[in-house]
TORLO-745128 format. One line per 10 residues: number of its first residue (from 1); their letters; for each residue x, y, z of C-alpha. Coordinates in steps of 0.02 Angstrom, whole numbers. Layout:
BEGIN
NUM	a	X,Y,Z | ...
END
This chain:
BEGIN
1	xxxxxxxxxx	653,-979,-919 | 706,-835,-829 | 554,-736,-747 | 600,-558,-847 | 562,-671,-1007 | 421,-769,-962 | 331,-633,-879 | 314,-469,-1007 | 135,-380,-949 | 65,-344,-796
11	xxxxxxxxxx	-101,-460,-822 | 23,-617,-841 | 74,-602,-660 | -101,-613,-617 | -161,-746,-729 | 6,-842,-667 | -44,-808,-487 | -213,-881,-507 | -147,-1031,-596 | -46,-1069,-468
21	xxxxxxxxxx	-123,-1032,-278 | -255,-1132,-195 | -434,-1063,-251 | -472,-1009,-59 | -309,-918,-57 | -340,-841,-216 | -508,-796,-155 | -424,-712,-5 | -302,-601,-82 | -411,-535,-227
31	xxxxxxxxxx	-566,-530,-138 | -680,-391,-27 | -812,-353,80 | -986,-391,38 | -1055,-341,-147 | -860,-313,-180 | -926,-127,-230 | -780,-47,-149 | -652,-154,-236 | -727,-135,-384
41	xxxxxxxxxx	-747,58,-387 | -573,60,-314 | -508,14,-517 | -662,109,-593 | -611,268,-527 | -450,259,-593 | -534,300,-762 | -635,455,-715 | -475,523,-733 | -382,582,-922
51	xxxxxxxxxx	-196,657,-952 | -163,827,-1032 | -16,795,-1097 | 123,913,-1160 | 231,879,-1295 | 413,947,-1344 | 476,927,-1204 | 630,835,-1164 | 605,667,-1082 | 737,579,-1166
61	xxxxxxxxxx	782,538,-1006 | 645,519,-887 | 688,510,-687 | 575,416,-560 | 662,446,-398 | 594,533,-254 | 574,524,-72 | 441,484,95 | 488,537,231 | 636,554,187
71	xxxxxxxxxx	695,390,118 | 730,374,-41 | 654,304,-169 | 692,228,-334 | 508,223,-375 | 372,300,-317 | 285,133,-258 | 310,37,-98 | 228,-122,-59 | 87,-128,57
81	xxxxxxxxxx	72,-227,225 | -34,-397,185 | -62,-527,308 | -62,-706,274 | 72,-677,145 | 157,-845,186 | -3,-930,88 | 20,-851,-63 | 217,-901,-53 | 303,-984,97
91	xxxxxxxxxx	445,-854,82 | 301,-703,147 | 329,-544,200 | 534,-596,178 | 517,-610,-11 | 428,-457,-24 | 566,-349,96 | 709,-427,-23 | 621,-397,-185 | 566,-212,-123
101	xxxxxxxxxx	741,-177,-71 | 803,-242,-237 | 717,-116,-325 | 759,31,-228 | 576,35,-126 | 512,-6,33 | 417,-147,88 | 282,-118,240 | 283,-249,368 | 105,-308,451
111	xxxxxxxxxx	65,-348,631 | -30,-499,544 | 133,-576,472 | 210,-742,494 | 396,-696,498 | 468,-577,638 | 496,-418,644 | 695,-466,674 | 683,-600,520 | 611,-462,405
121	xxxxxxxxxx	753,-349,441 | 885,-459,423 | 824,-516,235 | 784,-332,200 | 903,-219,91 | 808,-72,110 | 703,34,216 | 547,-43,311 | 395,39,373 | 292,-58,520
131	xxxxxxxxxx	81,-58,516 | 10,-95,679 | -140,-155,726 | -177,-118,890 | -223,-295,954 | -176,-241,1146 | -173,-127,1282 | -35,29,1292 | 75,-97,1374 | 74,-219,1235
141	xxxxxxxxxx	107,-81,1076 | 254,-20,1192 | 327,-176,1194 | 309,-210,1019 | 362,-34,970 | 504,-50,1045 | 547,-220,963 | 504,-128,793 | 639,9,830 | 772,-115,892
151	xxxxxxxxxx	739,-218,710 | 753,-36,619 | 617,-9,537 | 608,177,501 | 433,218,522 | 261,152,619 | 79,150,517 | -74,155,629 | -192,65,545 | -373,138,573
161	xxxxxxxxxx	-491,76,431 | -525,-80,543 | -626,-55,688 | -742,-211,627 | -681,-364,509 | -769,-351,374 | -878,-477,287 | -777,-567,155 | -904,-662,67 | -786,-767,-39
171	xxxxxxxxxx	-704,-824,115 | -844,-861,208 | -922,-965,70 | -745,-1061,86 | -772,-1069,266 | -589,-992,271 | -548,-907,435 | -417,-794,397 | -417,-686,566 | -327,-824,673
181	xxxxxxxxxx	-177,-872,582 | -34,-910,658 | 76,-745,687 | 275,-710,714 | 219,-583,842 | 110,-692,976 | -27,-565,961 | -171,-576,1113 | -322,-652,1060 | -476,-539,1003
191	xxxxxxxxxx	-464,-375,913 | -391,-286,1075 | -429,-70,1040 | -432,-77,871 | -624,-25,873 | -608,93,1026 | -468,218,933 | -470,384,947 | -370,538,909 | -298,512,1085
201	xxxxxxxxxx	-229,355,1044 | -127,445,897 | -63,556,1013 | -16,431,1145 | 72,359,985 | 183,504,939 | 236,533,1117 | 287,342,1138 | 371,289,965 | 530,399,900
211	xxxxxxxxxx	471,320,740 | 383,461,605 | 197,428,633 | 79,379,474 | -81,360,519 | -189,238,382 | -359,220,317 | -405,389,313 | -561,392,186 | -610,579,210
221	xxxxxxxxxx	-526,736,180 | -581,815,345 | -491,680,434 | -344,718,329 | -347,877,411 | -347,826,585 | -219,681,572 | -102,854,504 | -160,925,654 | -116,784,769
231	xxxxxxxxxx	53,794,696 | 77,644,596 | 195,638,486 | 134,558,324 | -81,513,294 | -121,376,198 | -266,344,103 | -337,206,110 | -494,88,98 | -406,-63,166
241	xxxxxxxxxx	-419,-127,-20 | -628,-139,-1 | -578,-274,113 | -697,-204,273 | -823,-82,202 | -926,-89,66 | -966,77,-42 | -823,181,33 | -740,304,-76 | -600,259,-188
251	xxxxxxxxxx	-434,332,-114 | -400,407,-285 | -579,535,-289 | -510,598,-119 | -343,610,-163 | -325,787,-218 | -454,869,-75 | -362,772,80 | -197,852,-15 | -261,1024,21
261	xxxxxxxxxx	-331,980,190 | -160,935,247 | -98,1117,167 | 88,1023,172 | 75,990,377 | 120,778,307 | 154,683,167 | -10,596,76 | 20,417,19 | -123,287,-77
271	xxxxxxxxxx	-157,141,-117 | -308,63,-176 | -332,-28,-342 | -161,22,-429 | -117,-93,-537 | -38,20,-688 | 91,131,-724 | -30,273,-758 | -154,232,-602 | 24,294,-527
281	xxxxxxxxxx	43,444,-634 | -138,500,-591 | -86,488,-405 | 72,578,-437 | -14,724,-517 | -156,722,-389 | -21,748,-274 | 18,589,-176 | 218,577,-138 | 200,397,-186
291	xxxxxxxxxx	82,254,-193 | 69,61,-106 | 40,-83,-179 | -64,-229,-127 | -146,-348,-231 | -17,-318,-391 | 128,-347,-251 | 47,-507,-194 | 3,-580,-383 | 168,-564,-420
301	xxxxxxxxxx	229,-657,-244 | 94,-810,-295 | 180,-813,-462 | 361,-828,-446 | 396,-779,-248 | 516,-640,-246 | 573,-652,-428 | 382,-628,-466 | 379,-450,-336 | 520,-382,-442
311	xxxxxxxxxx	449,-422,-592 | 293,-333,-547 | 399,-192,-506 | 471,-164,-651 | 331,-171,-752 | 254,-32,-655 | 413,63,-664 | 441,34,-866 | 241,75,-888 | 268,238,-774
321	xxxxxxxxxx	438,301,-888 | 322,279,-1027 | 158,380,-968 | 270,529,-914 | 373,522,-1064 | 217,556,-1158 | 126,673,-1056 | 320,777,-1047 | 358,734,-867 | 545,718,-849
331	xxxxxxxxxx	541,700,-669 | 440,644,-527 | 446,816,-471 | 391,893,-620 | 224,804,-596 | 71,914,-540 | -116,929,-560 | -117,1026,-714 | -74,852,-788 | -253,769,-753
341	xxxxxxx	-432,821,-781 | -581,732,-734 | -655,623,-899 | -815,695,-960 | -851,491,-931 | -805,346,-834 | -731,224,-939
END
């Protein structure tokens, strides 16, 4: 049966996913840190917010394209950088570029990956963003900026949300060690800077890469405003899918404050617990220029490799044509906040 007919809803991916992965690996791509808090407010915000639509309109036609910096996109959702993606299917981080590309998007590439930077490229048919972790000294993230921008990728995310591993009960109970998997990269042992970043090392950054600069994690609006500052070029919300810190703020409750921090300086980008068609519209009109995907992206890898990515996809995209068609949003770029309210109450 072909995977467009098997696979009609968004929650059959998921079920399909669990059905089929190893419990521990399961464990490891849904879970998060601690109480799970985080990841579960990360979904439960999603409903503090309510549409106001408009109606006759004319959406018989209704046109998701846009751009980030600069690329273009056939959706406005790009799928996020996951390590250990080779578990959940052997084909990794290469199904994921070929199914992204497919469908007009961009797939983010993790320093925690099994495939190379070079291997990732060549089964790529569209645009590819690098995250690093900064697992060495300045020497080290030269050298592997400069491998990144030989492979052309067209942008490098600074991943900052991570200055400590966080406590991933579920994987501990499984006695799973997920930080020391075998990489494409030959990263140094240990965490290298990653908890001794500063702003400095954002500007050491700009000066080294001619890559645009996204710096990720941010989780407050005031640090929205300084990575504008710094001269980034796109800020991404994020908390690291309540994978490190328990009771941070969903990405989505910040989302319209760290917009107006950044007063246009960079694109804003989230991710963080999307997982429908309207958690996307919500972003849209709370003015993100797109969101990135995790967990969805990764259910649909565990349930039919890169078949199951585009699947997932297009379910997003056909539940996204139908939330602005009713709320009279013909375009991406018609979207803005005057679409959303805060709900009197969470649902």
């Amino acid at each position: 049966m072909a995977v467009t007919a098997e696979f009609l809803t968004l929650p059959e991916l998921r079920r399909a996913a669990r059905a089929k992965l190893a419990p521990a690996v399961w464990d490891y791509v849904a879970g998060g840190a601690d109480s799970e808090a985080t990841l579960r407010n990360n979904r439960r915000a999603m409903s503090r917010y309510v549409f106001r639509p408009r109606v006759l309109r004319d959406v018989s036609r209704v046109d998701l394209r846009t751009t980030f910096l600069g690329m273009p996109l056939a959706l406005p959702i790009m799928t996020a950088p996951m390590g250990s993606l080779e578990q959940v299917h052997p084909d990794g981080d290469l199904a994921m570029a070929r199914a992204a590309g497919r469908m007009g998007t961009i797939h983010w590439l993790t320093t925690q990956t099994a495939s190379t930077p070079e291997a990732v490229s060549a089964a790529a048919s569209g645009p590819l963003v690098f995250q690093l972790y900064f697992r060495g000294d300045y020497a080290w993230a030269e050298a592997l900026i400069r491998r990144v921008e030989a492979a052309g990728f067209r942008a490098l995310a600074l991943t900052v949300d991570n200055a400590a591993y966080g406590r991933r009960e579920r994987d501990i109970v499984r006695r799973r060690e997920s930080r020391n998997h075998p990489t494409g990269l030959g990263l140094p042992p240990g965490r290298g800077r990653m908890g001794a970043l500063t702003w400095a090392d954002v500007d050491w950054l700009r000066a080294t890469t001619r890559l645009p600069l996204i710096v990720k994690g941010i989780q407050d609006p005031e640090d929205a405003r300084l990575a504008a500052e710094h001269g980034v070029a796109a800020v991404h919300l994020s908390n690291h899918g309540g994978r490190n810190l328990d009771y941070s703020p969903a990405p989505i409750d910040i989302l319209a404050d760290s917009v107006a921090a950044v007063a246009g300086r960079a694109e804003v980008i989230v991710d963080g617990g999307f997982q429908r068609g309207t958690d996307v519209l919500k972003a849209l009109a709370l003015g993100a220029r797109a969101v990135v995907i995790g967990k969805a992206a990764a259910w649909g890898l565990g349930a039919a490799g890169e078949e199951g990515v585009v699947r997932t996809l297009e379910l997003l995209a056909l539940e996204l044509c139908i939330a602005m068609a009713n709320t009279g949003q013909a375009r991406v770029a018609d979207v803005g906040p005057a679409l959303v309210q805060r709900a009197c109450r969470a649902g």
